[in-house]
Structures are given as C-alpha cells and as structure tokens.
N, C-alpha and C positions, 0 to 999 in steps of 0.2 A: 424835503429831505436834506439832513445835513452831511457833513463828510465824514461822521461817523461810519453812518448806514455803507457809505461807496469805501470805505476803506473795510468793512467786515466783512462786505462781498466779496472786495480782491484778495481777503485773506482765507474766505471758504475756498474760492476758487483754487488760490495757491495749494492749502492744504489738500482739498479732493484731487487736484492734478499729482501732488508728491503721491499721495498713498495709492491713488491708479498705476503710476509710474514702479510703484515698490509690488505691487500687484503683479505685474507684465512681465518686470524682470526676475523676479520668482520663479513663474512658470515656467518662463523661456530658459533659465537656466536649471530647474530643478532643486533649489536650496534658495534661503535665503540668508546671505552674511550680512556682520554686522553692520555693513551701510544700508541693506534696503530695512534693516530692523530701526535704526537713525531716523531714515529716511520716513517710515510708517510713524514713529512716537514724534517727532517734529512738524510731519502734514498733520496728525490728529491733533494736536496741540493745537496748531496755529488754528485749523478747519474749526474747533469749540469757540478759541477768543475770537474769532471773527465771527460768531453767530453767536457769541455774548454780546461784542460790541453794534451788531446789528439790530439784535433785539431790544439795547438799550436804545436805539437811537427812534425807536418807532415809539417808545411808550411814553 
C-alpha cells in the first residue's frame, strides 16, 4: 500500500470525526448554526476525497 491509501483514511477519519462532532453539538444544543452547518459540508467533502483517494490507491 502506498501513501495514498494512509492519507484517504486520515481523511475519512478526519471528515467522520467533524460531521460526528457537528452531530453532538446539534443535539446538545437544540439548533444547528452556521458552523456546525461548515463544519458537516467540510467533514463530508473531505470524508468523499479521502475514499476517492483510497479507492484509487487499491485499483
């Protein structure tokens, strides 16, 4: 495996951890403003090109 594949996982990871994070403070607070709305469109972004750049690096 090259450092594709280890650099698309730290980016899944990053992005699942922001939009979990954007999850929690939601609920905890009852609304969502516009950073945990930021915060969900910047983890799913990154959470995709890291499981593009992962899936490239396996094929």
């Amino acid at each position: 495996m090259n450092w594709k594949f280890y650099l698309g996982l730290g980016m899944q990871i990053f992005g699942l951890t922001a939009v979990g994070l954007c999850f929690f403070s939601g609920v905890k607070n009852g609304d969502y403003g516009q950073f945990e709305l930021a915060q969900l469109v910047v983890g799913s972004f990154v959470f995709y090109v890291g499981n593009y750049l992962k899936g490239r690096s396996l094929g």
